[in-house]
N, C-alpha and C positions, 0 to 999 in steps of 0.2 A: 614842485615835482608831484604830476599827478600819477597815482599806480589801479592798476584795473585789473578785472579777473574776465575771462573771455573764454566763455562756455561753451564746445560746439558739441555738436547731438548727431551721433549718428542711430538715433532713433533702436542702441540694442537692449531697452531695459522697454522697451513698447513691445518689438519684439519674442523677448522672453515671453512679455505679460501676454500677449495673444497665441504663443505655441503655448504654454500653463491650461490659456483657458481651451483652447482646441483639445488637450489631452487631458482634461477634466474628469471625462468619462472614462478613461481607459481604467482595463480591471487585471487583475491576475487570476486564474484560473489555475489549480494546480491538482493533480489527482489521476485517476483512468479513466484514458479519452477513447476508450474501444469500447462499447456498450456489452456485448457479453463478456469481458473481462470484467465490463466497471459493475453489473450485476453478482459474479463472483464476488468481486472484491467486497462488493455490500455484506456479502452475508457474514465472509469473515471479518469485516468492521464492526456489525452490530452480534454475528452469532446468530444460531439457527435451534428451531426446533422442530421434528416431526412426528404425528402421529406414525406407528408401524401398523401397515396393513399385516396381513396374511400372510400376503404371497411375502411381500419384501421382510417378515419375520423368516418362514420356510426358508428361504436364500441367503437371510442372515447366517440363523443358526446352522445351517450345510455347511456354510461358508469355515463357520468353528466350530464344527464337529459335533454340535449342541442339537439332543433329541428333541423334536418338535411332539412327540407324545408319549406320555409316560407310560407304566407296564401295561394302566388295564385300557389304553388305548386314548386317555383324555387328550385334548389337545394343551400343548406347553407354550404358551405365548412368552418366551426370550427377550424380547424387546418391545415396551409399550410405546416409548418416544427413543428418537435418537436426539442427539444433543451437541452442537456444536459450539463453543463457547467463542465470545467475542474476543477479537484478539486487534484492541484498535490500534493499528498502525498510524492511522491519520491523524485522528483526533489527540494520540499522547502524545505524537512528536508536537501536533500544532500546542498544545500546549506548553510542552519543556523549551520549544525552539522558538517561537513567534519573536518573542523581544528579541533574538538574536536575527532575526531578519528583519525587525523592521530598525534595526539599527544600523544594518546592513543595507536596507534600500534608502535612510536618510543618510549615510557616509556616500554614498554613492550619489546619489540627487544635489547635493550639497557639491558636487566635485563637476556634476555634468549638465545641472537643469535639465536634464533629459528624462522623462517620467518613464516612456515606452524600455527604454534601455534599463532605467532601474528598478522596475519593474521586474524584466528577464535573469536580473544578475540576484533577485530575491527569490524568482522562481524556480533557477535550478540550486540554488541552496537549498530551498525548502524540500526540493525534491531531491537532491544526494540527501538530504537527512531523514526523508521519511523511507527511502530505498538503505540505509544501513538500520533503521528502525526493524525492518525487516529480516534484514542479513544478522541482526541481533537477537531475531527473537524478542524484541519488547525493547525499552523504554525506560527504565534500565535494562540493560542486556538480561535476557533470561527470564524476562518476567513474564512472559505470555504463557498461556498453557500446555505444555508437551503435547504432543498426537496422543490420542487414545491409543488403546491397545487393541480396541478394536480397525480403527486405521489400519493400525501396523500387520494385522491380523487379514484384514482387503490387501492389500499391498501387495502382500505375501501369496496370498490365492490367487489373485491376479497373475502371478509370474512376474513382478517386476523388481523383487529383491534376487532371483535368478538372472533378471536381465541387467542390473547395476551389478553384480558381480562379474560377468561376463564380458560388459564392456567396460569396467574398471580400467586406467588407464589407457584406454583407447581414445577417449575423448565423443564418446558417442552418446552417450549420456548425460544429466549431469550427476552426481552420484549423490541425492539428496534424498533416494529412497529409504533407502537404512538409518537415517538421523531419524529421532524423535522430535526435531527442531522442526514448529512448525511455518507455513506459507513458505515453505522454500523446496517444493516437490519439484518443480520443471520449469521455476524462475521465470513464465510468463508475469506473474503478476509483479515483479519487482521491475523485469522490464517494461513491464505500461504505464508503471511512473511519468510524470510530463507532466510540462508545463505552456502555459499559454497567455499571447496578452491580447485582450481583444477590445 
């Protein structure tokens, strides 16, 4: 009695191995894909500093009732730099989250061979979590820095804690003016969140 093994090939582990190598290069992109949002976004990622001229001192100080010359007429320079601190959204989530996506793009790769799909299923995790990053305030929640009071204080001259009053349950606003919580004034930058595989 003779017994045999009879291998037939339907050539799908060739297959795999040339869609592997064809999507070899593909990448994730994840971040704001609108160029003046993504220039916003920069600044509150890294935080800002400005010299204050003159004029934009005089405009300040109006703004808060602060005299720009003292009695015997000197000039009062109120603001030498303005200051916005960094409040990184991106970089704290990629660091608290990374391992949780990339175990999440090998659970998933491991399930479909498909790179470009696990890819997508990494990119909008990374981005629901750098968008409640956000909606938290930091990283652990709360940890970013409050609005100034000078913010709160522009806000205010502006008319726009009159206008989040007014359309208060109307739904015409969103009513984020009156929070001290910051990046969350008019929820552009949480909605240009996004992902991309290229």
């Amino acid at each position: 009695m003779t017994m045999g093994i009879n291998i037939t090939s339907n050539n799908a582990f060739k297959k795999l191995a040339d869609k592997l190598k064809a999507e070899k290069n593909k990448k994730l992109e994840v971040g704001v894909m609108i160029p003046d949002v993504a220039t916003y976004a920069m600044y509150l990622e890294y935080g800002w500093v400005q010299r204050v001229s003159g004029k934009q001192n005089a405009y300040l100080s109006g703004i808060l009732d602060l005299p720009i010359h003292d009695k015997d007429g000197n000039y009062i320079q109120n603001f030498g730099t303005l200051h916005l601190p960094a409040r990184p959204f991106m970089r704290d989530t990629y660091a608290k989250r990374r391992s949780d996506w990339t175990a999440k793009f090998k659970s998933r790769f491991l399930k479909t061979f498909d790179i470009q799909h696990s890819l997508g299923i990494m990119g909008q995790m990374a981005t629901d979590d750098i968008k409640e990053t956000i909606r938290n305030a930091g990283i652990p929640a709360g940890s970013f820095e409050k609005r100034s009071k000078l913010t709160m204080a522009l806000l205010e001259a502006r008319g726009e804690m009159d206008k989040a009053k007014k359309s208060k349950g109307k739904g015409l606003l969103p009513n984020n003016v009156m929070t001290t919580k910051p990046l969350t004034l008019s929820g552009v930058l949480q909605s240009s969140i996004t992902w991309k595989v290229s």
